[in-house]
C-alpha positions in Angstrom: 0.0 0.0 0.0 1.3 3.3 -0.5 0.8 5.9 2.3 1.5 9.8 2.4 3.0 10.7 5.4 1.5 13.6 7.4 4.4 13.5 9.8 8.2 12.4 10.1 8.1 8.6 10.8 11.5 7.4 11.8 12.9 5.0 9.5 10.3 5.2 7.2 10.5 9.4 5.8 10.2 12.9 5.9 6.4 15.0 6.0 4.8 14.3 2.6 6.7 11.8 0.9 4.6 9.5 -0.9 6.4 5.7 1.2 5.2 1.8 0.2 4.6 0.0 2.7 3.1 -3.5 4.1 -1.1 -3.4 4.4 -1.4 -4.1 8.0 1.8 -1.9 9.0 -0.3 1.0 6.9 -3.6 0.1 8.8 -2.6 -1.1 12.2 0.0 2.1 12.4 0.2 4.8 10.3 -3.2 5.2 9.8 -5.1 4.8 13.1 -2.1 7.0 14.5 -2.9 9.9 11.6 0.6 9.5 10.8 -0.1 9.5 7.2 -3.2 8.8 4.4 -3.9 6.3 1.6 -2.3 7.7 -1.7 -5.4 7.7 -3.3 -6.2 10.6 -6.2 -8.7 12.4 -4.1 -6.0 12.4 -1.0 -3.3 14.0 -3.1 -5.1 16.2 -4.4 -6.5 17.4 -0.9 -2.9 17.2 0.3 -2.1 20.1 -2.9 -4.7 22.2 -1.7 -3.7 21.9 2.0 0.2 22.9 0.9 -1.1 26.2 -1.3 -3.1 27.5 1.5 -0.3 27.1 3.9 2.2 29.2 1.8 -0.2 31.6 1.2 -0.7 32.2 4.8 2.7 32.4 5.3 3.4 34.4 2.5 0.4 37.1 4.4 2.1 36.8 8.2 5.5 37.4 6.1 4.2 40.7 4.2 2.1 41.8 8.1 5.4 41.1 9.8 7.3 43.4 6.8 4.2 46.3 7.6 4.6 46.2 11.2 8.6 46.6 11.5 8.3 49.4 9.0 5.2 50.8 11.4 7.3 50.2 14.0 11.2 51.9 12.9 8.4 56.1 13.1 7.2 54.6 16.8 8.8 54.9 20.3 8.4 54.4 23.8 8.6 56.3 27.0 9.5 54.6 30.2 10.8 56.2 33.5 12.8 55.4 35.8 14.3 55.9 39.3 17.9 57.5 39.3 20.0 56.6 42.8 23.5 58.2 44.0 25.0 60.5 41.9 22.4 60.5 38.9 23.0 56.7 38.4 19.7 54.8 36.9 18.2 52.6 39.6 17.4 49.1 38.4 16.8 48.0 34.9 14.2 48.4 32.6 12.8 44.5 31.4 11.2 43.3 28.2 8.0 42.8 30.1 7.8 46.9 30.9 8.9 47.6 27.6 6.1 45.4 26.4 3.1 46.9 28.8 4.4 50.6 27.4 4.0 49.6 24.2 0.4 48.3 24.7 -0.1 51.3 26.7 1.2 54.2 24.6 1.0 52.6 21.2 -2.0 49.9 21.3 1.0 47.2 20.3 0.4 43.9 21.7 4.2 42.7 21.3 5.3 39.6 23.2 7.9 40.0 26.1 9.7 37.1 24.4 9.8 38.3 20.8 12.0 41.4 22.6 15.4 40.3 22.2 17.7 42.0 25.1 20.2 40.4 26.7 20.2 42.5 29.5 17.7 45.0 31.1 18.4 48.7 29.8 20.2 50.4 32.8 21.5 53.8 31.9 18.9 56.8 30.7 18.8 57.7 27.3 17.8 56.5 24.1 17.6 53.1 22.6 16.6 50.5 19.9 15.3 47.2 21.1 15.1 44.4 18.5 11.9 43.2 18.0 11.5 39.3 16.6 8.5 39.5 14.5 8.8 36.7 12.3 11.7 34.4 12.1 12.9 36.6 8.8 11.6 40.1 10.1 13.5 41.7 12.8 11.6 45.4 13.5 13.4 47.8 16.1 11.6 49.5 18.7 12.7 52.9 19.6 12.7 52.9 24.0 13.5 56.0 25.9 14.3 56.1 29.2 14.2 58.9 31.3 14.9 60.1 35.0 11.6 60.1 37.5 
């Protein structure tokens, strides 16, 4: 029988290679486990359809992604902070306070974890935070920091 996988099966092959194997291996396995269908006509084609809309809607998160960075690179953020001894900053500002200032001053709903900062921001001033957006759109995020 030959099966299309829907899913790596180890020793067997990769997501949606077309694989021949024994009838009751097929039924007993692959099938009831919806590891992979019948290679019927009907099936493949199905499978074709499945695969365009996917990259289509990839292919839209990829252009949004490309829209919000470029939103993103005119927008910036205003967060205070305590100063301590000698005009020092006092603490750190986090990802999750950039975050909540964004949804705050700029109706963003950004993801602490799509932030990428090493470290908390500890001096005042001006900077750009990274923003992960997609995994090939990287916006930056204008933060500034001043004394309270």
């Amino acid at each position: 029988m030959e099966v299309v996988l829907l899913e790596d099966v180890k020793a067997l092959g990769k997501k949606g290679q077309i694989v021949k194997v024994n009838d009751g291996y097929a039924r007993n396995f692959i099938l009831k486990k919806n590891l992979g269908v019948e290679a019927t006509a009907k099936n493949l084609n199905d499978l074709k359809l499945q695969k365009a809309n996917a990259e289509k809607i990839a292919a839209e998160q990829l252009a949004a992604a490309k829209a919000l960075a470029e939103q993103m690179e005119t927008m910036s953020v205003t967060l205070t902070m305590k100063a301590g001894e000698g005009g020092k900053a006092f603490g750190s500002v986090s990802t999750k306070e950039i975050a909540q200032a964004a949804k705050d001053q700029l109706n963003l709903d950004i993801d602490k974890k799509k932030l990428v900062l090493s470290d908390g921001i500890k001096t005042f001033g001006t900077h750009e935070v990274p923003v992960k957006l997609h995994k090939d759109v990287t916006g930056k995020l204008t933060v500034k920091v001043v004394e309270a």
